[in-house]
C-alpha positions in Angstrom: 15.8 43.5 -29.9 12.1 43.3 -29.9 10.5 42.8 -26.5 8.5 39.6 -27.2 11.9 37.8 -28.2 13.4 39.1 -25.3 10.6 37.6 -23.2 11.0 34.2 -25.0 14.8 33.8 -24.6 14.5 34.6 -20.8 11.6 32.0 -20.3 13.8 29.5 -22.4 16.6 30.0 -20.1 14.1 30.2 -17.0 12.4 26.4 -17.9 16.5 25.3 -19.1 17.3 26.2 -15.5 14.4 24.5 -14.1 15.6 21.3 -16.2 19.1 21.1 -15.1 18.2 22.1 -11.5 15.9 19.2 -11.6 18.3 16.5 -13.3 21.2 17.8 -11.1 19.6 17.4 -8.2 18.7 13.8 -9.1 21.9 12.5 -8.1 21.8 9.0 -8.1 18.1 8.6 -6.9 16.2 6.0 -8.3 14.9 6.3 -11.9 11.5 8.2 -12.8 9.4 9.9 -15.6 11.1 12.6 -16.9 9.8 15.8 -15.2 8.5 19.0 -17.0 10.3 22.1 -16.0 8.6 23.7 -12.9 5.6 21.1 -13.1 7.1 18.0 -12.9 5.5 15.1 -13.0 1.9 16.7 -11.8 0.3 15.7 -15.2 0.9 12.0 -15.2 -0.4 11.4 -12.0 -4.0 11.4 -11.2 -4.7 12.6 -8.1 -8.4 11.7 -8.0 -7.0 8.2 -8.2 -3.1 8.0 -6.7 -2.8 4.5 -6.5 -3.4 4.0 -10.0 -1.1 6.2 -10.7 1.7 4.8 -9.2 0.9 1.4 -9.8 1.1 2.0 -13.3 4.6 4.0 -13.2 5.7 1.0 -11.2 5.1 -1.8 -14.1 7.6 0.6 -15.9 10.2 2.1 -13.8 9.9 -1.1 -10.7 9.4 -1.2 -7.3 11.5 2.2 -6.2 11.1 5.6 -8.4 11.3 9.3 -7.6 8.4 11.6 -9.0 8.1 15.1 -9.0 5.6 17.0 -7.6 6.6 20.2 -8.8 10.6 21.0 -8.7 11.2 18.8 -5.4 11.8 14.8 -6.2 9.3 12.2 -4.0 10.6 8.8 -4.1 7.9 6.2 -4.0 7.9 2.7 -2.7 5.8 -0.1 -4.6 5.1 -3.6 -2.9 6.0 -5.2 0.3 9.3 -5.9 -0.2 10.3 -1.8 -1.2 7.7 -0.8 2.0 9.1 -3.4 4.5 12.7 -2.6 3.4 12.6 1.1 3.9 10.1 1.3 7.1 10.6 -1.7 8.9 14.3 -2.3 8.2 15.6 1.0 7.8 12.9 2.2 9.9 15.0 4.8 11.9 15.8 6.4 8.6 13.1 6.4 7.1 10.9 7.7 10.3 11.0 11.5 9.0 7.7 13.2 8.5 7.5 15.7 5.2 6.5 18.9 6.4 3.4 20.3 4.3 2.8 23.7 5.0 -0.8 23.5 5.7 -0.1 21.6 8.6 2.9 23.8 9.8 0.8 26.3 9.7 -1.8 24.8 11.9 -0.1 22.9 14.3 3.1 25.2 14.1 4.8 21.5 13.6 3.7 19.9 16.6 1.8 17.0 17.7 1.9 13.2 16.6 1.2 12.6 13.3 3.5 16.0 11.4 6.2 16.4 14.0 9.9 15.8 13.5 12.7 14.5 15.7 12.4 14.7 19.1 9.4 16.4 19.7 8.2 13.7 17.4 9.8 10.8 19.9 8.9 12.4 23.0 5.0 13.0 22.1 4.7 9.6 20.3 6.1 7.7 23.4 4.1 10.1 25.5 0.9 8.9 23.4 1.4 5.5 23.5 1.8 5.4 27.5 -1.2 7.1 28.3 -3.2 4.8 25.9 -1.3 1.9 27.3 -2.0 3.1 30.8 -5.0 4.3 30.1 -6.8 2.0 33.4 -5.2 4.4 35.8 -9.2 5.9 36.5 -11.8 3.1 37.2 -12.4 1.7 33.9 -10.3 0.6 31.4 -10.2 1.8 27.3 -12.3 -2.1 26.7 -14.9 -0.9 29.3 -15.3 2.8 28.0 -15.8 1.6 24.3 -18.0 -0.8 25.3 -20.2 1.2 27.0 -20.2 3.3 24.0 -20.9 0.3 21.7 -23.8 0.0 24.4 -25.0 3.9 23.8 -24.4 3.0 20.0 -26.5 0.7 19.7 -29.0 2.6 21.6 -28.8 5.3 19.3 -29.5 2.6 16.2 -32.5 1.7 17.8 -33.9 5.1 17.6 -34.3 4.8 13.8 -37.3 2.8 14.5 -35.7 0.4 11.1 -36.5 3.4 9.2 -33.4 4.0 6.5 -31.2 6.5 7.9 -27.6 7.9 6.9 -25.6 6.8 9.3 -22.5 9.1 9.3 -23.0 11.0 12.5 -23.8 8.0 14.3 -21.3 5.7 12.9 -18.8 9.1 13.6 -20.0 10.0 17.3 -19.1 6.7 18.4 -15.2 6.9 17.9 -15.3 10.6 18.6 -16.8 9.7 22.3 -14.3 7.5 22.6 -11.3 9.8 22.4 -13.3 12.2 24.4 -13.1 9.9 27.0 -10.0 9.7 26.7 -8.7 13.4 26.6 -11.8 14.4 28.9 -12.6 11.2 31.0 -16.2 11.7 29.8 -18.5 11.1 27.1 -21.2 12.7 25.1 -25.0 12.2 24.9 -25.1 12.2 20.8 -27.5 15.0 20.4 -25.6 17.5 23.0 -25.5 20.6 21.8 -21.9 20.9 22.7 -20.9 17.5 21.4 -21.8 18.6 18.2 -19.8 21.7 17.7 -17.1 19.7 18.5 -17.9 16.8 16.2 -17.9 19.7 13.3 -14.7 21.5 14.1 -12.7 18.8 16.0 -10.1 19.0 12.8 -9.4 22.5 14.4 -7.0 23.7 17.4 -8.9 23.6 20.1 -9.0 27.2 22.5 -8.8 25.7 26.0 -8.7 28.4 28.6 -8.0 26.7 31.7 -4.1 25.4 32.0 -3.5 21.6 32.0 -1.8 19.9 34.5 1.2 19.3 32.9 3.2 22.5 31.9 6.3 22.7 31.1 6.4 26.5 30.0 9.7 27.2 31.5 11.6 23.8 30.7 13.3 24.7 27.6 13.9 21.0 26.4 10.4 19.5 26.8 8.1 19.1 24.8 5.2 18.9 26.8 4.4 22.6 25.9 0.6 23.7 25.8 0.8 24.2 22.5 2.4 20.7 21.7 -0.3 18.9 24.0 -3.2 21.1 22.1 -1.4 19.4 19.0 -1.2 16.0 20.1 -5.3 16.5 21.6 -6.3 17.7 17.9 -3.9 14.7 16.2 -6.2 12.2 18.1 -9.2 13.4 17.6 -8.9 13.9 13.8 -7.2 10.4 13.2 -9.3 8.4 16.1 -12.5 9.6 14.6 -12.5 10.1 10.9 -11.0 6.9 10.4 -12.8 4.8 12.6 -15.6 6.4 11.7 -15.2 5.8 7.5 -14.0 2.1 8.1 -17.5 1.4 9.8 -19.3 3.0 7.4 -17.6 1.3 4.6 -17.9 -2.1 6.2 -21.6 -1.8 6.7 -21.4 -0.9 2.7 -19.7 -4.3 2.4 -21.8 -6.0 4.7 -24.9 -4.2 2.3 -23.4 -5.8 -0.6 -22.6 -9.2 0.7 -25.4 -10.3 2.8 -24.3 -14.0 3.2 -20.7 -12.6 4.8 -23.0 -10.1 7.2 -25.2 -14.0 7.9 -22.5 -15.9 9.1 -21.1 -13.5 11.2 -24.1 -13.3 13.0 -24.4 -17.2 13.5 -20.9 -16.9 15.0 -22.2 -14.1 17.4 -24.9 -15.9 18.0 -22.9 -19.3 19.0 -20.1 -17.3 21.0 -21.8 -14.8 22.8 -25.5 -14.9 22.6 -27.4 -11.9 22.9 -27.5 -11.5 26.8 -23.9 -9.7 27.2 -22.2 -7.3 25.5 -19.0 -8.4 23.4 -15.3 -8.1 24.5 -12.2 -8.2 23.3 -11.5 -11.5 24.9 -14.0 -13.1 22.2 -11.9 -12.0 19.2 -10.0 -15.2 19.4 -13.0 -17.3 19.7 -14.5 -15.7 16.2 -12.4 -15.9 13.3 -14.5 -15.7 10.7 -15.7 -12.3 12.3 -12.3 -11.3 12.7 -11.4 -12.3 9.1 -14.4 -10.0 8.2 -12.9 -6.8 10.2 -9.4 -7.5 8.5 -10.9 -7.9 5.2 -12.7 -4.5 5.4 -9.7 -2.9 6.4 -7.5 -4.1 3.6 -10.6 -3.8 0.8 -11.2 -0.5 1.4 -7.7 0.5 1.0 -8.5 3.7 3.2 -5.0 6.0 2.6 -3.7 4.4 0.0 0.0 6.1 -0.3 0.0 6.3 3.4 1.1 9.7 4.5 4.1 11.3 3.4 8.0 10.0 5.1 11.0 11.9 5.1 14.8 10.4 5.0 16.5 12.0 8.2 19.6 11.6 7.0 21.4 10.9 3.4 20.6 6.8 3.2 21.9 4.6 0.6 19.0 2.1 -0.1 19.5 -0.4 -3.3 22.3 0.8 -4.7 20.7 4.7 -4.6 21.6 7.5 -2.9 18.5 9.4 -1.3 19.3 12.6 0.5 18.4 14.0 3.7 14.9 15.3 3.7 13.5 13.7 0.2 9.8 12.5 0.9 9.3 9.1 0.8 5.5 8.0 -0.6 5.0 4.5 0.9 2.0 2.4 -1.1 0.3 0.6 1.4 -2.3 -0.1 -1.4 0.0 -2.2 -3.1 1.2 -4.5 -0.8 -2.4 -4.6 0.6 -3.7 -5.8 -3.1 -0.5 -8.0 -3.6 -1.7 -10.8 -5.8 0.2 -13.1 -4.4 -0.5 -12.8 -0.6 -4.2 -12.3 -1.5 -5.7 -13.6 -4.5 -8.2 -11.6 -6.5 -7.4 -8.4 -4.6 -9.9 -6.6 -6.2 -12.3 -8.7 -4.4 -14.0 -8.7 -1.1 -13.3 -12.0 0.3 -12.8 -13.3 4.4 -11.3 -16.0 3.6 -8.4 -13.8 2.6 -7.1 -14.1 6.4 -8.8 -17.5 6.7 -6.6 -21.0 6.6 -8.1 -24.1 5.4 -9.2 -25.0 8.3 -11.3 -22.0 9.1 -8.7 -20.6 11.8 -8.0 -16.8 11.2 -4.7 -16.4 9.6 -2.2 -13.3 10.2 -0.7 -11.8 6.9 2.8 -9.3 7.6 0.9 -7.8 4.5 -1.8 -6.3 6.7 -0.7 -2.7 6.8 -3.9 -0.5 7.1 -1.9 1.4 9.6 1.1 2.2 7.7 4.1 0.0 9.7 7.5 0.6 11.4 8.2 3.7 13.8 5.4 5.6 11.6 2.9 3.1 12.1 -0.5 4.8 13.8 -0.4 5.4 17.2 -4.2 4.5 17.9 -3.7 0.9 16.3 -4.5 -0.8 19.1 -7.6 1.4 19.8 -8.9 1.4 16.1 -8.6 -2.3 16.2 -10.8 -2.6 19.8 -13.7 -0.2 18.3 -14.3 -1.8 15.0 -14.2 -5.3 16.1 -16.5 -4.1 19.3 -18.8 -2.0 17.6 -19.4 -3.5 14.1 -20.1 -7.3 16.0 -22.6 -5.1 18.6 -24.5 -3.6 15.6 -25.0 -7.5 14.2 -25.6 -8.8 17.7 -28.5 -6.3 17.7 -29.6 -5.7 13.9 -29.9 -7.5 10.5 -28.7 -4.6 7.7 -31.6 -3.5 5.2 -30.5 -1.9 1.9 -32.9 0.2 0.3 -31.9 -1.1 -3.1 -31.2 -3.8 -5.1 -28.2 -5.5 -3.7 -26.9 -5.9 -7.6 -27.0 -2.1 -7.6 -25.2 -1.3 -4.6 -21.6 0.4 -5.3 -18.7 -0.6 -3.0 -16.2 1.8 -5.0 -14.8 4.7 -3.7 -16.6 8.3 -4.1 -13.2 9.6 -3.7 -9.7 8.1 -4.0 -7.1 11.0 -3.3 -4.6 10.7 0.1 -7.8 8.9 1.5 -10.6 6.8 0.0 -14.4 7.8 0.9 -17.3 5.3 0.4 -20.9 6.4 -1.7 -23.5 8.3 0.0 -25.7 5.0 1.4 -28.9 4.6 3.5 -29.8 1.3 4.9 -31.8 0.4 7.8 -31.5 -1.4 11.0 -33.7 -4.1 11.8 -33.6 -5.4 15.5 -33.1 -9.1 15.7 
C-alpha cells in the first residue's frame, strides 16, 4: 500500500478517535458547538475579545454550554441567574480551581488564588484573618492607606500639572499598601529597591531569613514556607495590578466625562472640605461618589470570564450531569452588562447604582470580584483604596486631558482574561 495512503487512513482514524473521545466524554453536559477533532472549539472563540465570544454562543445554545478548548470540555455560565446558581448556591461545588499548568509550575499549586482543597481553605481563611485583624500593630489597614493616599498625592503634585503617564504612580500606591501589609512598611516611590520589586512582584519571591511561622515538620499544615511565599506573591499580584488598572481606567472615565469628575468634587467639597484627609466613614455620606467608584468597576468589566472554577465533585446542575474536575468559566461580564439591572450597559452612567432620590443603590449584580467561596480575598481592601484614593486625587486636583475630550477612547487596549485601558496622559491641576 502506498505510504501516503497509509498516512491518510491512520490520521482519519487518529481525528475519528479524537471525535468520539470528545462526544463520549460529553455525557449529558450541557449542549455546545460542535468541537473540531483535537482543536475544539479554539476557532470560534476570540480570545482577543472572550466576552463576545461567549455572549454570542449564548443567544444560540442559552445560559449553560460546554466549549472546548482543545480535547477537554469547559462549561460556561451566562447571566446572573446561571452565575448565582452555580457559585452562590452550589457554591461548595462549584469552589474548585482549574489547575493551569503555568501556575503549577510557579507556585507548585499553592497559595490563594490556584490552590485546591484544603490548602485552598486553610490559606484563604488564613488570609482573610490577617486582613481582618490586620489592627493588631498601631495602625489600622484605613490608616496605612490613607497615609498612602497622603504620599499619593504628594507624588501627583510633583508633576508640576505637567501631563504625565501615570501608571507607576497610580501602581505604587496599591503595591505600598500590600507591602505594608506583608512587611509592616512602606516605600518611598523612587527607592531603588521598591522598584525592583514593583517590576518582578509577579515572581516568587527568594526570602532568606525564615518567617515566624513554620510548620516544616507538621505534615498536615499548610502553613509551609513555600505555601506562605505563594500566598505573599498571590497578594501582591492581585492587590496591585488590579487596583492599580481600575484607577487608571477610572481617571480615563473621569477624562471622558468631565461633568461626572465635577460633581464629585462638589460632593467632596460639601462633605469633607479640603482640610482633612478622607475616610471610610464618609462613604455613606457620598453617594453619588460611591455610585461613581461602582460604576467604574462594573464599566470597565476588568476580568470578564472571571478566572477559571472547577466542579469538585460529579454535580447534577439543570438537569446536566457535570463531572468532577470540568472547568467551569463564570461570565461576570454578562451579568455586570445585564440589560435589565442596568440599562444601556454599554454606557458609563452613576446613576446606574443611584435611586430616584439620589441615595446610592446596591445591585446583587455587582460582581467585579467574582462571588461565592471564590470571590477575591482582598475585596474589602480593593474597595477601601479606590474609594480613598480616587476621592483624594479630586480633593486635590481637577483632571486635564491633553486632547479633545470627543477624541478620548474609553475602550479596551486589550480584552483577553483581563481588560487593559489605552495608553493616556493627562495632567493634574491642584485645586
Amino acid at each position: 500500500m502506498d505510504l501516503t495512503v497509509v498516512l491518510v487512513l491512520c490520521l482519519s482514524l487518529l481525528l475519528l478517535f479524537s471525535l468520539w473521545k470528545q462526544s463520549h466524554g460529553r455525557g449529558n453536559l450541557p449542549p455546545g458547538p460542535t468541537p473540531l477533532p483535537i482543536l475544539g472549539n479554539i476557532l470560534q472563540i476570540d480570545f482577543k475579545n472572550i466576552n463576545k465570544s461567549l455572549t454570542e454562543l449564548s443567544k444560540i445554545y442559552g445560559p449553560v454550554f460546554t466549549v472546548y478548548l482543545g480535547m477537554k470540555p469547559t462549561v460556561v455560565l451566562h447571566g446572573y441567574e446561571a452565575v448565582k446558581e452555580t457559585l452562590i448556591d452550589l457554591g461548595e461545588e462549584f469552589s474548585g480551581r482549574r489547575r493551569m499548568p503555568v501556575n503549577v509550575k510557579a507556585n507548585k499549586g499553592l497559595g490563594v488564588i490556584f490552590s485546591n482543597g484544603k490548602t485552598w481553605k486553610d490559606t484563604r481563611r488564613f488570609a482573610l484573618m490577617t486582613l481582618r485583624n490586620f489592627g493588631m500593630g498601631k495602625r489600622s489597614i484605613e490608616e496605612r492607606v490613607q497615609e498612602e493616599a497622603r504620599c499619593l498625592v504628594e507624588e501627583l503634585r510633583k508633576t508640576n500639572a505637567s501631563p504625565c503617564d501615570p501608571t507607576f504612580i497610580l501602581g505604587a500606591a496599591p503595591c505600598n499598601v500590600i507591602c505594608s501589609v506583608i512587611f509592616q512598611n512602606r516605600f518611598e516611590y523612587r527607592d531603588a529597591d521598591f522598584l525592583i520589586l514593583m517590576e518582578k512582584f509577579n515572581e516568587n519571591f527568594k526570602l532568606a531569613s525564615s518567617l515566624g511561622v513554620q510548620e516544616k515538620n507538621n505534615s498536615q499544615s499548610e502553613f509551609i514556607i513555600d505555601n506562605l511565599l505563594a500566598t505573599a506573591t498571590d497578594l501582591f499580584a492581585a492587590g496591585t495590578e488590579t487596583t492599580s488598572t481600575t484607577l487608571r481606567y477610572g481617571l480615563l472615565l473621569l477624562l471622558k466625562h468631565p461633568e461626572v469628575a465635577a460633581k464629585v468634587q462638589e460632593e467632596i467639597e460639601s462633605v469633607i472640605g479640603r482640610h482633612r484627609s478622607p475616610c471610610m466613614q464618609d462613604r455613606s455620606r457620598m453617594p453619588y461618589t460611591d455610585a461613581v467608584v461602582h460604576e467604574i468597576q462594573r464599566y470597565i468589566d476588568l476580568v470578564p470570564a472571571s478566572l477559571p472554577h472547577a466542579v469538585t465533585c460529579d454535580v447534577k446542575f439543570r438537569n446536566y450531569l457535570i463531572p468532577k474536575g470540568t472547568p467551569i468559566l463564570p461570565s461576570l461580564s454578562s451579568v455586570l452588562h445585564d440589560k435589565k439591572e442596568f440599562p444601556n450597559p454599554e454606557e458609563f452612567d452613576p446613576g446606574h447604582f443611584l435611586d430616584k432620590s439620589g441615595n446610592f443603590k446596591r445591585s446583587d449584580y455587582f460582581m467585579p470580584f467574582s462571588t461565592g467561596k471564590r470571590a477575591c480575598v482582598g475585596e474589602g481592601l480593593a474597595r477601601m483604596e479606590l474609594f480613598l484614593f480616587l476621592t483624594s486625587i479630586l480633593q486635590n486636583f481637577t483632571l486635564k486631558p491633553h486632547v479633545d475630550v470627543k477624541e478620548i477612547d474609553t475602550s479596551p487596549l486589550v480584552s483577553g482574561i483581563g481588560r487593559v485601558p489605552r495608553f493616556y496622559k493627562l495632567s493634574f491641576i491642584p485645586v
